[in-house]
N, C-alpha and C positions, 0 to 999 in steps of 0.2 A: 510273525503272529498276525492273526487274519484282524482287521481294525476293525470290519463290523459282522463278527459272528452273529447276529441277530439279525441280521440283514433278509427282509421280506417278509418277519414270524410277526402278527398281531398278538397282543398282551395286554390283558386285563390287570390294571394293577391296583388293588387298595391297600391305604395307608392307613394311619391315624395322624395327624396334624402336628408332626414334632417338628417345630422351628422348622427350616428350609428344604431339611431332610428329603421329602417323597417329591419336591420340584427335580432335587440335584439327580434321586435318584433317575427319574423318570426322564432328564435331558441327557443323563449318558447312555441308558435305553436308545436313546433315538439317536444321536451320536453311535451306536452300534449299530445302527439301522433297521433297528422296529419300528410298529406303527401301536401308539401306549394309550390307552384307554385308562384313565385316572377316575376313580373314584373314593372320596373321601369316608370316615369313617360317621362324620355323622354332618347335619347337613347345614353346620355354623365352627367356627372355631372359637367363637366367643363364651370366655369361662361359663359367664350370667346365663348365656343363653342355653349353652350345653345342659346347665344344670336345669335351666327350668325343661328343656326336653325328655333328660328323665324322669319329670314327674308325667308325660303323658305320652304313655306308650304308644296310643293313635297316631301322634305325629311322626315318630321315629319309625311307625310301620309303615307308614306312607311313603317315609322318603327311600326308606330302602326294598320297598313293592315298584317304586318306581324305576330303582336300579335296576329291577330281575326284571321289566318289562324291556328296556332299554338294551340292556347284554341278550336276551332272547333271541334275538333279530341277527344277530353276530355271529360270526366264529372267529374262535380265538386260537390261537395254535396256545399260547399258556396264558393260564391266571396265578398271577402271583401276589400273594396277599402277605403284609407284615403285622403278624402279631392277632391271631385271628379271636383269642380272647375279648375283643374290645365290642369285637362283633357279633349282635344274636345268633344263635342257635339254629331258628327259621330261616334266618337271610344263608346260613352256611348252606343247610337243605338243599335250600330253592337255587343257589347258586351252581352248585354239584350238579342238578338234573339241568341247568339252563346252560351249562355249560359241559357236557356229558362227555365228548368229545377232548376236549382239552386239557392239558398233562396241567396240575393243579399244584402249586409248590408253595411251602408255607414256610416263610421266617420268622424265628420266636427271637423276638427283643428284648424280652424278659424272663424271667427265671419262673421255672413253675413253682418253687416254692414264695414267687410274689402272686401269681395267679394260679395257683394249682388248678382248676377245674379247666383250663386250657387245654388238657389233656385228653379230655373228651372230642376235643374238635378236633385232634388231629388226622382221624379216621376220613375224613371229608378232603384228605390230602394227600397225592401221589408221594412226593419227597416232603420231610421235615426239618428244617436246618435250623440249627440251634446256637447262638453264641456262647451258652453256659455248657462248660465243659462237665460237669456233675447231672445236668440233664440229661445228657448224650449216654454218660456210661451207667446212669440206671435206665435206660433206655436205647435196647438196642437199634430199633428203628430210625433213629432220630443222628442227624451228619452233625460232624462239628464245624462251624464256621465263622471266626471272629467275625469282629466288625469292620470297617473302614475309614479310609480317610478320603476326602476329596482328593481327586489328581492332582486340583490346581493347588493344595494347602500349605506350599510350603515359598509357594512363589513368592517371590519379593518379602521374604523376612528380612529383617535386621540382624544382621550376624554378630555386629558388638556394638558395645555401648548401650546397652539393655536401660528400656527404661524402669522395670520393676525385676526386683527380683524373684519373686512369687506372685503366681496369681491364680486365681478359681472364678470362674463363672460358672452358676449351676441353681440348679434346684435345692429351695432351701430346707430340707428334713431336718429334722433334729440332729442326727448324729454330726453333719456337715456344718449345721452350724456353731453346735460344742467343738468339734475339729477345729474348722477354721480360727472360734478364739483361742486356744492354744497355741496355732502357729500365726499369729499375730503376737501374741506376748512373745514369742520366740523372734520375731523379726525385731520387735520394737527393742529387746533385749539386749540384740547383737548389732542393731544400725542397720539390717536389711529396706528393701522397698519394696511395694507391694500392692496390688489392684485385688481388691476382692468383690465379689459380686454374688448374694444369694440370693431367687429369682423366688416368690410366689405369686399363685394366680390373681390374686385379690387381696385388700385390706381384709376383706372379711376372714380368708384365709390364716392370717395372723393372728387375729382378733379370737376365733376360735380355738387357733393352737397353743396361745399363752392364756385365754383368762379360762376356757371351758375343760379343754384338754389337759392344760399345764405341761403344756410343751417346751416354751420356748420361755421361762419361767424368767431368765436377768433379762432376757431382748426387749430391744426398744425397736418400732416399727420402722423408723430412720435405720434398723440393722439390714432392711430386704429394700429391693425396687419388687416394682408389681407390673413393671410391661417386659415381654420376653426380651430380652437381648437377642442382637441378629446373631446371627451366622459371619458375616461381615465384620463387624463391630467383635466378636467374641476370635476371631482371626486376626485382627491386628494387634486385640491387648494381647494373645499368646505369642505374637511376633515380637512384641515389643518386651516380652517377657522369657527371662532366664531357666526359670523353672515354674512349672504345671504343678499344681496340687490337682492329684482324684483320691476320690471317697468313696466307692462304691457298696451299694448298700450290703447289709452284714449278711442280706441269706440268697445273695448270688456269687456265685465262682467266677462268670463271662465277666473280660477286661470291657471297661465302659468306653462308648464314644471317645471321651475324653480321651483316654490312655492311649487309643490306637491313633487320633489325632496328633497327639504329643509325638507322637513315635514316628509321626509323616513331614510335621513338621521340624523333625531333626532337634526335638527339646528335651531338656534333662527332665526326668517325674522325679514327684513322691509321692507314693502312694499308700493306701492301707490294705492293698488287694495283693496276700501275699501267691497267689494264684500264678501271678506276674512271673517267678522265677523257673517256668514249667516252659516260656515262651519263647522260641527261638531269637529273637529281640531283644530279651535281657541281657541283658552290660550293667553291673555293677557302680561303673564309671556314672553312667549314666540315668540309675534310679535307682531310687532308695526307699524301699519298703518299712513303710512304721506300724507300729500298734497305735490302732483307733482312739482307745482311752487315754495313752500314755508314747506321745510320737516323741523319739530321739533323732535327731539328726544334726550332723557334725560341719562346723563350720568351713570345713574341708572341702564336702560335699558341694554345699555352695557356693566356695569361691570356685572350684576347679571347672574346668571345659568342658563341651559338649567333644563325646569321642565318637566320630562318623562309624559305620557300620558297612556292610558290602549293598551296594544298590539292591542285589537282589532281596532282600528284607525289607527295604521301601516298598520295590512294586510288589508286593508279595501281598501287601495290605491299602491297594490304593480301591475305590469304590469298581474301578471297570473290572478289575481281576477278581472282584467279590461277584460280580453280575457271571463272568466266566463262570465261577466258578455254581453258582445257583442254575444257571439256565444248563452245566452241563456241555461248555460248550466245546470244550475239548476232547470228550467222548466223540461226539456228531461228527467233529471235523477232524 
């Protein structure tokens, strides 16, 4: 297999600011041997700051007037953009004509029933690759392409002597974190151990969601951290851990980050995304599908092994063969 199918293509790429993500993406790019042009989705990653830029739409038109001046000058062989909902409408525009020439590929990281009007921008885009498999089949245009895992994510795990036997690091929504306390009284129940971690942007965010919203209605603020967790730091507690909890939210089908991490790093799931048993990677042994309101899971499940799988199910879902397979690159060559 050719190590750098990308080898001499310039690429335009924009993200939106998830944890590590558009670095990891963008250094295997260049490890295939692109030359990546990064542009972020907006022009701070700071929660406070973000927010106060939506209230003035002069500054956010400036900085991405300054993008279309900047890529003008350019040619790109592709622009590849994730998740193009995040980003106005004008900026798509003006990006299509400033980049006329160039094969334009768009990955949707969310499910159009989280952003339905995303639908709209896809006309602005030569291919559309989609992780939710419900958006692909009401939508014929549109490829299906799970997600991935880092190449390196399985390096150096702990293969026994687990230090927790569950754990979740994630964003902390409602339903995730009524989940989670359910399989905490289940741990605490049967003498399990267990790392949990539900992440929001801000105190304010809390503060919101329990006393205006009435969200998070028993939670005590001591229930969330408010700085992201790395990528790093969120790789070793899953090393050091026996079994992955995923939650994925209720009106998407696509397997979450998570799940296809779990699945690179050779760990048992449970999950609530019964989607999961559709995936050539299902093993029974090895994940166990619960109901969101009402998770049973057998202490069988837990104490028994992780059952290895044929390699080619690993690389099948590692970031470089996800990049293959988006650029196309096995057609070309």
């Amino acid at each position: 297999m050719d190590t750098k199918p990308l080898n001499g293509k310039k690429i335009l790429f924009f993200s939106w600011p998830f944890y590590e993500y558009p670095q990891k993406i963008r250094r295997k790019m260049e490890e295939m041997g692109a030359e990546v042009t990064y542009y972020c989705s907006a022009p701070t990653t700071n929660f406070l700051k973000v927010r106060f830029l939506e209230r003035f739409e002069g500054l956010k038109k400036s900085y991405f007037n300054n993008i279309i001046e900047e890529i003008s000058h350019c040619n790109y062989d592709y622009v590849f953009m994730i998740n193009a909902a995040i980003f106005p409408e004008y900026f798509l525009k003006k990006m299509q004509e400033a980049c006329k020439d160039s094969c334009k590929l768009l990955y949707s990281w969310d499910a159009l029933a989280v952003y339905p009007d995303a639908k709209r921008f896809h006309k602005y885009f030569d291919y559309v690759y989609s992780f939710d498999s419900n958006d692909v089949k009401n939508n014929d245009y549109m490829i299906f392409l799970p997600l991935f895992y880092c190449d390196d994510m399985f390096q150096g795990q702990i293969k026994h002597g687990f230090k927790y036997d569950f754990s979740f690091i994630g964003f902390g929504h409602t339903e995730r974190y009524n989940f989670i306390k359910m399989i905490k009284k289940f741990a605490d129940n049967n003498g399990f151990t267990y790392f949990f971690k539900l992440y929001l942007p801000s105190k304010i965010h809390f503060i919101r969601g329990k006393y205006i919203k009435g969200l998070f209605r028993t939670a005590k603020m001591t229930d969330f951290v408010y700085k992201p967790i790395s990528l790093e730091t969120t790789k070793r507690v899953i090393s050091e851990s026996k079994i992955v909890i995923d939650i994925e939210l209720s009106n998407q089908s696509g397997l979450t980050m998570r799940t296809i991490e779990t699945h690179g790093m050779r760990k048992k799931l449970i999950t609530t995304n019964k989607n999961i048993l559709d995936y050539d990677f299902y093993d029974p042994n090895n994940i166990c599908v619960v109901d969101r309101k009402n998770p049973f899971i057998s202490t069988e499940f837990v104490k028994s092994d992780y059952k290895i799988l044929p390699e080619t199910l690993y690389a099948k879902y590692t970031l470089s063969n996800w990049l293959r397979v988006i650029f196309r690159c096995e057609n070309e060559n």
